[in-house]
C-alpha positions in Angstrom: -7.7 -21.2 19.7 -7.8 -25.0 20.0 -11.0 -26.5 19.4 -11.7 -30.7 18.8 -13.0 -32.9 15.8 -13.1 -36.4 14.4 -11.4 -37.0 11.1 -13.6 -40.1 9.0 -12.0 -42.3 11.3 -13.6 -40.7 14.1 -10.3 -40.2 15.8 -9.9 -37.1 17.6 -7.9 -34.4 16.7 -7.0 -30.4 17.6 -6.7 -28.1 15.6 -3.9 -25.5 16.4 -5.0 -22.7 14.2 -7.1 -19.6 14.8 -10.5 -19.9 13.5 -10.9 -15.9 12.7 -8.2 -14.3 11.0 -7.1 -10.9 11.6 -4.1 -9.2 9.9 -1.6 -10.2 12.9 -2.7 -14.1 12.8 -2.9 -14.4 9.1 1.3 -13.5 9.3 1.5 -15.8 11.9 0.1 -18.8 10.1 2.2 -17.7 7.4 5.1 -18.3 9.5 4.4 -21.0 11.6 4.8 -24.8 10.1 0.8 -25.6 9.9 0.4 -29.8 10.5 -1.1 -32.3 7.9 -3.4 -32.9 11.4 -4.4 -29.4 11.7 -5.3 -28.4 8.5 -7.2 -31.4 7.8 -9.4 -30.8 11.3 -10.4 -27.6 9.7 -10.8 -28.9 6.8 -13.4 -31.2 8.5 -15.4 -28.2 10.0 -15.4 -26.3 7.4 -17.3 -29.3 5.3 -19.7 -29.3 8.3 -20.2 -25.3 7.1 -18.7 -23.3 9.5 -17.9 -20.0 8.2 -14.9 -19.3 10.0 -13.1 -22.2 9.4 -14.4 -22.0 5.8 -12.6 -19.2 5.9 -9.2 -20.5 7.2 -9.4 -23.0 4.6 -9.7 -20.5 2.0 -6.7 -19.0 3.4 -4.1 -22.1 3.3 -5.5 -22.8 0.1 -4.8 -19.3 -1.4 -1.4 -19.4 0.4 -0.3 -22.9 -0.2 0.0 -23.9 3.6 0.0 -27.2 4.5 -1.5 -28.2 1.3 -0.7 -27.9 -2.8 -1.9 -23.9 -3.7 -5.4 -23.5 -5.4 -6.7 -20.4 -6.2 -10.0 -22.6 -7.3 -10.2 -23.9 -4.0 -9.4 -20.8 -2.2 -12.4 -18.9 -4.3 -14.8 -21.6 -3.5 -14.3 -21.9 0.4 -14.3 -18.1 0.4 -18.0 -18.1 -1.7 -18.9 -20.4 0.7 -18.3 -18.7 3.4 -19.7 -15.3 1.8 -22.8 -16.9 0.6 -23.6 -18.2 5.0 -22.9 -14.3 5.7 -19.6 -14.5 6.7 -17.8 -10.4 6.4 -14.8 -11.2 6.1 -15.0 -13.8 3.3 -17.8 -10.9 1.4 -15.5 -8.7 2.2 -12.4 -11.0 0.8 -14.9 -12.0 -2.1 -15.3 -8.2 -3.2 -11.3 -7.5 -3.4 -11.1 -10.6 -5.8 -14.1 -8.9 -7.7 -12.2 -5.8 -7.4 -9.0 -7.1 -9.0 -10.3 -9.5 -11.0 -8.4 -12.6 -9.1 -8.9 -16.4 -9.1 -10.9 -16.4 -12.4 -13.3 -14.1 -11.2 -13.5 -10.7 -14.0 -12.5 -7.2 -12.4 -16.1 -6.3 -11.9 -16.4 -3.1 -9.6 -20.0 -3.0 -9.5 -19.8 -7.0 -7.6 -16.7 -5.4 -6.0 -19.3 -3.0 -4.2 -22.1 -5.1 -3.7 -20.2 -7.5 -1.5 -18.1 -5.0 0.0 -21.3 -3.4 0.7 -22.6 -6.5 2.7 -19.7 -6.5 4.5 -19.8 -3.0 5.2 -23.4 -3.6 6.9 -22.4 -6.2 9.3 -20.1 -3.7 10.7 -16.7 -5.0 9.0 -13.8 -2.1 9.1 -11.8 -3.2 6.5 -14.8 -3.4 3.5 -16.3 0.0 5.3 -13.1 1.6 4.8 -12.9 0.2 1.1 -16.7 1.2 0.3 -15.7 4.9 1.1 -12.8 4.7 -1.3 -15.4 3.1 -4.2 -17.7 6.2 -3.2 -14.7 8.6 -3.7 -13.4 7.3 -6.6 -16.8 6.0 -8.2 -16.3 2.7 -9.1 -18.6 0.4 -9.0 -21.0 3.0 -7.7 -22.1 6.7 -8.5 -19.1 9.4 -7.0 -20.5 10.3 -3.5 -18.3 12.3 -1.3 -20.9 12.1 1.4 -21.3 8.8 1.5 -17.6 8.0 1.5 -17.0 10.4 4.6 -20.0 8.5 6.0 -18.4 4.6 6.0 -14.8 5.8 6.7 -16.6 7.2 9.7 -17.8 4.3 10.4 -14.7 2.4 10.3 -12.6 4.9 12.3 -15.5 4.8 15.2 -13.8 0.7 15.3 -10.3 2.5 15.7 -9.6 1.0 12.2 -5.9 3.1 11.2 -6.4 2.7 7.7 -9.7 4.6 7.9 -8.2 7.2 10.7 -5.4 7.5 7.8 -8.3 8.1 5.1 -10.2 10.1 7.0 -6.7 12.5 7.8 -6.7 12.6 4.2 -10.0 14.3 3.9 -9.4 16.7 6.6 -6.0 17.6 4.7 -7.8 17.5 0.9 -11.1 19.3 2.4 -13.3 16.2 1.0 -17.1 15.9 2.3 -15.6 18.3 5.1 -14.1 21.7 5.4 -10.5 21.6 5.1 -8.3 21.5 8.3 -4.3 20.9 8.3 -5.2 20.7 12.8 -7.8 17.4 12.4 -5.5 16.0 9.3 -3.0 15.7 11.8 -4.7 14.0 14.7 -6.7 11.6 12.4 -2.8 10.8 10.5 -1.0 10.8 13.8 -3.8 7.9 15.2 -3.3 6.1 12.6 0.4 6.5 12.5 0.6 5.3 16.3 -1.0 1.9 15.4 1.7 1.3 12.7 0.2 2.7 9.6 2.9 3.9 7.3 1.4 6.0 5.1 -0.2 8.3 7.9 3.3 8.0 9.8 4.7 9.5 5.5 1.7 12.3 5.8 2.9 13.4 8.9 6.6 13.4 8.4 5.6 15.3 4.8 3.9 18.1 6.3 6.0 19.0 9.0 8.8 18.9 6.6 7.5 21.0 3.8 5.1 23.3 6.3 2.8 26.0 4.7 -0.5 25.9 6.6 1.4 25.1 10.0 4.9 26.1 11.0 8.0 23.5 9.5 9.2 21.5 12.3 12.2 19.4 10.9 12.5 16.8 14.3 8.9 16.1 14.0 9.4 15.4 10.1 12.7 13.2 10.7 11.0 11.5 13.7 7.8 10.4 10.9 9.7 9.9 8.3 12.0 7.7 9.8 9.3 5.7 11.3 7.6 5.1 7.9 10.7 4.4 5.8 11.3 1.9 8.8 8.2 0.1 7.1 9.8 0.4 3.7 7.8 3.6 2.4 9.5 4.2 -0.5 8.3 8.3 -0.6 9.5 8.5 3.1 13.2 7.4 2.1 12.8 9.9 -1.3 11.8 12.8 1.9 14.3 11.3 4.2 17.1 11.6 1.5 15.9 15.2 0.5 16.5 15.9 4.4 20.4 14.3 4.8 20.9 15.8 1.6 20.3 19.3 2.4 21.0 18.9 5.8 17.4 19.9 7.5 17.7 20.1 10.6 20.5 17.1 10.9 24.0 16.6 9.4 24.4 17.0 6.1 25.3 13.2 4.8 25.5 13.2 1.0 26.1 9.4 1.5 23.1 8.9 3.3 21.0 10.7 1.0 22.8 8.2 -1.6 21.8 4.9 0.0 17.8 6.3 1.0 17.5 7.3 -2.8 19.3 4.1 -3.9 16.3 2.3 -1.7 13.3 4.6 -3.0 14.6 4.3 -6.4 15.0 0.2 -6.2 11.0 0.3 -4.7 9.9 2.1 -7.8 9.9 5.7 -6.8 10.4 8.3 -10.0 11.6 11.0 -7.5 14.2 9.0 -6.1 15.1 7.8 -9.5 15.7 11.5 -10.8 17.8 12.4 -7.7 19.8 9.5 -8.0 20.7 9.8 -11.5 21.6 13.3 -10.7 23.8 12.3 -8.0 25.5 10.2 -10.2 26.0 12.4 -12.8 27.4 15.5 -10.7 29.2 12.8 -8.9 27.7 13.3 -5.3 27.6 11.4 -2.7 29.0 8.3 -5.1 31.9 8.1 -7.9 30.3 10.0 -10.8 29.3 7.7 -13.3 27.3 8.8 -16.5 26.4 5.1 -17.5 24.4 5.0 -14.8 22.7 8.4 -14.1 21.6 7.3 -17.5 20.0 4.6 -16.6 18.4 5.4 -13.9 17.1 8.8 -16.0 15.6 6.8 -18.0 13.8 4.7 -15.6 12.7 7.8 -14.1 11.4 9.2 -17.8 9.7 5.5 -18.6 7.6 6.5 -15.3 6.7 9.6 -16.5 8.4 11.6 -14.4 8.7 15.1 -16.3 11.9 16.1 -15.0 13.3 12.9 -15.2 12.3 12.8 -18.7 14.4 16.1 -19.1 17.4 15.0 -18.1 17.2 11.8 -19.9 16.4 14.2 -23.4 20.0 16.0 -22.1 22.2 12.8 -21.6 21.0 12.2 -25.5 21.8 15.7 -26.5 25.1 15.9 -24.8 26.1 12.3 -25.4 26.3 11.6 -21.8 26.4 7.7 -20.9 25.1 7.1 -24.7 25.5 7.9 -27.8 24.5 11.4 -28.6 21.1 11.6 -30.2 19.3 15.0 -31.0 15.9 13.2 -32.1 15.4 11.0 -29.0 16.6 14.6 -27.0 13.9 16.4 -28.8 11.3 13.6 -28.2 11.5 13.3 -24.7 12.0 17.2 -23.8 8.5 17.2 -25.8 7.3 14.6 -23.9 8.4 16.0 -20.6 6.6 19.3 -21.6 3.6 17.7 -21.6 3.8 16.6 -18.3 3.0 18.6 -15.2 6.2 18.4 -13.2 5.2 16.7 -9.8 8.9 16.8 -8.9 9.5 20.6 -7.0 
């Protein structure tokens, strides 16, 4: 959107830039090589009080584009913008609240309030995020109602995150009776605009089944599309599948390298696997140096079974020194822990 001003010197200038940001354009003005010219002519509207350009502002400042980064400046063209009424920057002022950013404390009751004003005008994005404050009950008393109501309110804008959510409530039976059917067509929506983590629920149910039949090209086709956007649980599900051979191939090397990704992202499960792999030698040279150590980064994330097989590489002396104590301490440990890993 090109739009004119006068800098002081009352010499025309255009600014190349959008003046509403969305979550496409905000990448793109990431990428692109922003002009001393075109930041400064919204720099010029957004003195004049425009919210949107206010907003922009905020933006290169928080990002460092086209001028030094300043999170001081980024907060205070955002409040500006929040205090004219702007959703976005409320909206943008309640997730700084809400992670206590830019000097501001982690306050979920302010969180709320702004998000709430957001919410009001009709913004997706701070709807969507209300309903998980309602659900969770920060900031504001637990209400499961009330969080079906403003994801609701979001998915009626076709907002995939909320369609995603909202999946999640069919499938949990939150606010709603429980229905594996609507899950699916609220994850699959969501999943057809791009949203990963519906594209992961989708590929996880048809893969593990119960309530509907298995279907293991349904779960590949998902998975794949979500580990495609670097879900780290879809590459842990994807590598379960080569491994195993579900309905592909089995490829023990394949199973290697998703695992090797998942575990490098910060996933437990893939850790465990891959220190398994390792340690029986499948897939990769056996090496118990390093199912060690990826047991024990498994274990530090309190994985229970990952903690197990960390206590046994102690009390067999397997890529260590053999310890009985620490064996003892984190099979105790592990105990304690509901194993989330069958």
């Amino acid at each position: 959107m090109l739009i004119a001003c006068s800098n002081a010197k009352n010499i025309e200038m255009r600014c190349n830039l959008p003046l509403e940001l969305t979550e496409t354009n905000k990448r793109d003005v990431v990428a692109k090589k922003i002009s001393i010219d075109d930041f400064n002519c919204i720099k010029v509207i957004a003195e004049k009080g425009d919210s949107k350009a206010q907003t922009v502002l905020a933006f290169l400042y928080e990002n460092g584009i086209a001028a030094h980064q300043d999170e001081k400046l980024a907060l205070h063209w955002y409040l500006a913008a929040a205090n004219n009424g702007y959703s976005p920057a409320q909206s943008m002022i309640g997730s700084l609240y809400r992670d206590g950013l830019y000097g501001l404390p982690q306050d979920y009751t302010q969180a709320y309030n702004w998000y709430l004003k957001a919410a009001e005008q009709g913004y997706a994005s701070a709807q969507t995020t209300l309903s998980y404050l309602y659900l969770n009950g920060l900031g504001v008393e637990k209400n499961n109602e009330k969080a079906l109501y403003w994801v609701q309110k979001a998915v009626e804008q076709n907002y995939p995150q909320a369609q995603h959510n909202l999946g999640s409530f069919y499938y949990r039976g939150i606010g709603v009776k429980q229905d594996i059917n609507q899950a699916i067509v609220w994850f699959k929506k969501a999943a057809e605009q791009g949203n990963a983590d519906s594209a992961y629920a989708l590929g996880s149910v048809y893969l593990v089944g119960g309530q509907i039949a298995k279907d293991y090209d349904k779960a590949f086709y998902w998975l794949e599309k979500a580990a495609q956007k670097n879900n780290s649980f879809a590459k842990y599900d994807l590598g379960i599948v080569y491994q195993n051979g579900l309905g592909i191939e089995q490829n023990y090397k394949k199973a290697f390298d998703l695992y090797l990704q998942a575990a490098e992202a910060g996933n437990a499960l893939a850790q465990n696997n891959l220190g398994m792999m390792y340690l029986h030698g499948v897939g990769i040279q056996q090496n118990d140096e390093k199912a060690f150590y990826w047991f024990r980064s498994a274990a530090t994330l309190n994985s229970a079974s990952g903690q197990r097989n960390f206590g046994m590489m102690y009390r067999e002396g397997k890529g260590t020194k053999q310890d009985k104590e620490k064996a003892d301490y984190w099979q105790k440990l592990a105990d304690t822990n509901d194993d989330q890993d069958s």
